[in-house]
C-alpha positions as CSV (number, residue, x, y, z in Angstrom):
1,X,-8.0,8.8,1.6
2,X,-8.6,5.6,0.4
3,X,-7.9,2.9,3.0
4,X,-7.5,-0.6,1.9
5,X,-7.3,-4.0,4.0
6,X,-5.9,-6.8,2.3
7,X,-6.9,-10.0,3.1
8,X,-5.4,-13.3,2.1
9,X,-7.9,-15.7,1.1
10,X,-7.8,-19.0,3.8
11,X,-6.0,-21.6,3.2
12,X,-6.0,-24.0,0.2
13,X,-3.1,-26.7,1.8
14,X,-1.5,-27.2,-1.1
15,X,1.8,-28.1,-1.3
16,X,2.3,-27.4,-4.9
17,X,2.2,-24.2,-7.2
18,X,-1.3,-22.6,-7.0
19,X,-1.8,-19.4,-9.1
20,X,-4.8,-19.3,-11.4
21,X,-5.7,-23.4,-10.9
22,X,-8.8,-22.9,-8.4
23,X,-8.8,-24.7,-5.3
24,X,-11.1,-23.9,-3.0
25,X,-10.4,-22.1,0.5
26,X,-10.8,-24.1,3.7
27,X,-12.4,-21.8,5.6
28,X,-13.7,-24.4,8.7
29,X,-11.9,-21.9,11.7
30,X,-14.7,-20.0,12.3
31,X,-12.7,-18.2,15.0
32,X,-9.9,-16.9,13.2
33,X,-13.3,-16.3,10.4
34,X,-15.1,-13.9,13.7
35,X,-11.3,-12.5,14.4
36,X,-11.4,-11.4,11.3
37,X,-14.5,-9.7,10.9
38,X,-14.2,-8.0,13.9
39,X,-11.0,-6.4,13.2
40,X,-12.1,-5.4,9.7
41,X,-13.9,-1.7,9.1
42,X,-18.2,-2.2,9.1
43,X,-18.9,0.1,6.7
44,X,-16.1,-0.8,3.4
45,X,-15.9,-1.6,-0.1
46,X,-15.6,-5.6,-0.2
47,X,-14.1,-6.8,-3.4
48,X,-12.0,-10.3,-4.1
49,X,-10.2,-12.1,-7.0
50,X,-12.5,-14.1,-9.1
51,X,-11.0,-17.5,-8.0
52,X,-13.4,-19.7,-5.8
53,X,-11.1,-19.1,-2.4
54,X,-10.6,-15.7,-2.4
55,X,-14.5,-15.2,-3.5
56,X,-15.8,-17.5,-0.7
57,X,-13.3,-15.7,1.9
58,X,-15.3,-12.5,0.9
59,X,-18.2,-13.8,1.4
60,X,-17.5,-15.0,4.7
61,X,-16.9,-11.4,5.5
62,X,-20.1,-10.1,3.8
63,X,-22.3,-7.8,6.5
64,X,-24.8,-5.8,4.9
65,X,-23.0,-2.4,5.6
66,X,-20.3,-3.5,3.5
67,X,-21.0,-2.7,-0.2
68,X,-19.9,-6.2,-2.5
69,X,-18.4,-4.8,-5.9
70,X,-18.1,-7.7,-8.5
71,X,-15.2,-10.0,-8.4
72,X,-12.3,-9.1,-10.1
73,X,-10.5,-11.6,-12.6
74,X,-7.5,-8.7,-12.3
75,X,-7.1,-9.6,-8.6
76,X,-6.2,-13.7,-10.0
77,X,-2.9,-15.1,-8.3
78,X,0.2,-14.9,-10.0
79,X,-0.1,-16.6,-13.6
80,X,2.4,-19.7,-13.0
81,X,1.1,-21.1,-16.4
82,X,2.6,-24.6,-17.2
83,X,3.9,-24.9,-13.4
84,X,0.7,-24.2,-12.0
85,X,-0.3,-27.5,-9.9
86,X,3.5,-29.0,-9.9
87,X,5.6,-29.2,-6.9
88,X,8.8,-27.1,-6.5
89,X,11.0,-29.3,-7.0
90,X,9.2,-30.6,-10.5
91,X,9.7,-27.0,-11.7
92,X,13.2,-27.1,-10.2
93,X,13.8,-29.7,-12.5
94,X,12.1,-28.9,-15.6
95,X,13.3,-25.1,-15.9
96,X,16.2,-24.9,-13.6
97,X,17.4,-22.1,-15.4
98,X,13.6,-20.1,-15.7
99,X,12.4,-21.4,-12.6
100,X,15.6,-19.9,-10.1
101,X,15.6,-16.6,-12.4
102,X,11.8,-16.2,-11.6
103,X,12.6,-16.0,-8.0
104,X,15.5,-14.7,-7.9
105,X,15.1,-11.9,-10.1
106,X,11.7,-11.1,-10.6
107,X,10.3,-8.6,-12.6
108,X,10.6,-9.3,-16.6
109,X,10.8,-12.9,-16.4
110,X,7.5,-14.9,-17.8
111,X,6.8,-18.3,-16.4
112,X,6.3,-20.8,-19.3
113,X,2.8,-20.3,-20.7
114,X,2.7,-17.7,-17.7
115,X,3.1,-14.5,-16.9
116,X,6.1,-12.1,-14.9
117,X,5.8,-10.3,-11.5
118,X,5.9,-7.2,-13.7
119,X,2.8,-8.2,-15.8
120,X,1.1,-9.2,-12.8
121,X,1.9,-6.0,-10.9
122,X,0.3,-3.4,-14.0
123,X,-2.6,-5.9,-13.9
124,X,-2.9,-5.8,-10.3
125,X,-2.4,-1.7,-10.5
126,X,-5.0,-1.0,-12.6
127,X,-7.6,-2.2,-10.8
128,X,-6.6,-0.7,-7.3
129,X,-6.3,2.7,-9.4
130,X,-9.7,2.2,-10.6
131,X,-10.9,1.6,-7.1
132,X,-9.1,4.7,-5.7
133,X,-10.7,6.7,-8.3
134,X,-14.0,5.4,-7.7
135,X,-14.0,5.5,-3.9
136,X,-11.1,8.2,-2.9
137,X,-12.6,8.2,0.7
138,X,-13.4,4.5,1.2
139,X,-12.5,1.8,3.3
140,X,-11.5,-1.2,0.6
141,X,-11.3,-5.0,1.9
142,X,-9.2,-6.4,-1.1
143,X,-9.8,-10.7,-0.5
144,X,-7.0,-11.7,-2.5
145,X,-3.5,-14.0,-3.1
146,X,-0.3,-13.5,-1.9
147,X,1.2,-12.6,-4.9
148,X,-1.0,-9.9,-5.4
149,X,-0.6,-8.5,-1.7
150,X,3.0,-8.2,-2.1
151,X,2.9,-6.1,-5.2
152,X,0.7,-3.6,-3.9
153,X,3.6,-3.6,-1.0
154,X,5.9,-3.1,-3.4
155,X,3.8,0.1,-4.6
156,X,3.6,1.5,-1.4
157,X,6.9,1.0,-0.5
158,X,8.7,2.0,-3.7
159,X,10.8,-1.5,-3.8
160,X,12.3,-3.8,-6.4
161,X,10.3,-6.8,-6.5
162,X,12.7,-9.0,-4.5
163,X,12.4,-7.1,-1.7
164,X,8.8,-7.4,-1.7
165,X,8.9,-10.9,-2.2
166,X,10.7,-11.0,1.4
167,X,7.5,-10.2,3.1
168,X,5.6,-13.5,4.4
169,X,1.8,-13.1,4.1
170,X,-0.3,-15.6,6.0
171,X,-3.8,-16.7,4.8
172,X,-6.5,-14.6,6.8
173,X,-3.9,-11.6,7.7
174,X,-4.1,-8.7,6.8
175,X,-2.3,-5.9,5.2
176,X,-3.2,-2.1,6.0
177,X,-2.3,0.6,2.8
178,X,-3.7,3.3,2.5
179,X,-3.6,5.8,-0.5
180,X,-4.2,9.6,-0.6
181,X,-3.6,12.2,-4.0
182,X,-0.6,9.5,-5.1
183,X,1.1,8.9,-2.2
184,X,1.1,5.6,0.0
185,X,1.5,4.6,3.0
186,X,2.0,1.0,5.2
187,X,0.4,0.9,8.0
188,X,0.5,-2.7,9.0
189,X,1.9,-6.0,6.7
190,X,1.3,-9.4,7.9
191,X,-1.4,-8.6,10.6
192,X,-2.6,-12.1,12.0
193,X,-5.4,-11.8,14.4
């Protein structure tokens, strides 16, 4: 069985759209930081995104029993494209249309210059199926975005995309999946220490 811990990277405090645009993590609570740590398997797998706050998050939770893989550029945020760094209410208004379809029925619809949930999801799933493959009895700490947390909940769950989108994902909590011969399981979504 494969277990993985997802963990959102800390936070950014940005107010506006943040998917592939890379803002650093703040990552000054060194409390919540040790919480962390110590909830989190010794001995794992530690992988993250490729952008600069979900790689220094990993970091942060480096130990020497826990084997770093490269960063992964399939791990990146949601692809917002042309409304990356814009506030929600400047999308509102420039793609009222697109912009309320997006969230409101996710799943085939591309953000301009962007990408869908969908293309982000088989992105996403490849690379956790690689991982399974390459460590089927593995712990996995996955540093990662909150788009990409929720559609490995949507995998495990079996969902449409809105209802994973329901699920609120805090930075520095963590999400508990694990996967054995095809089949998933939630253990724990949303886990703030």
């Amino acid at each position: 069985m494969t277990v993985w811990h997802w963990v959102r990277h800390g936070p950014t405090h940005e107010k506006n759209f943040v998917g592939w645009r890379d803002v650093p993590a703040d990552l000054s609570d060194a409390a919540a930081l040790a919480r962390l740590n110590a909830h989190l398997p010794r001995e794992a797998v530690l992988l993250s995104s490729d952008l600069s706050r979900a790689v220094a998050t990993a970091d942060a939770l480096a130990l020497p029993s826990r084997a770093r893989l490269p960063n992964e550029h399939g791990l990146r945020e949601l692809h917002f494209g042309a409304w990356d760094g814009l506030h929600f209410k400047e999308v509102a208004a420039r793609d009222p249309d697109l912009s309320r379809a997006y969230w409101e029925t996710p799943g085939d619809v591309v953000a301009p210059e962007g990408e869908s949930w969908n293309q982000t999801k088989a992105r996403v799933d490849r690379v956790v199926a690689r991982i399974n493959t390459a460590h089927p009895q593995a712990h996995v700490i996955a540093v990662a975005h909150f788009g990409v947390i929720l559609t490995q909940i949507q995998q495990a769950l079996g969902t449409e995309p809105l209802a994973a989108m329901a699920h609120k994902i805090d930075n520095l909590s963590v999400t508990h999946l694990s996967h054995k011969e095809g089949q998933w399981q939630v253990h724990k979504i949303n886990d703030v220490l």
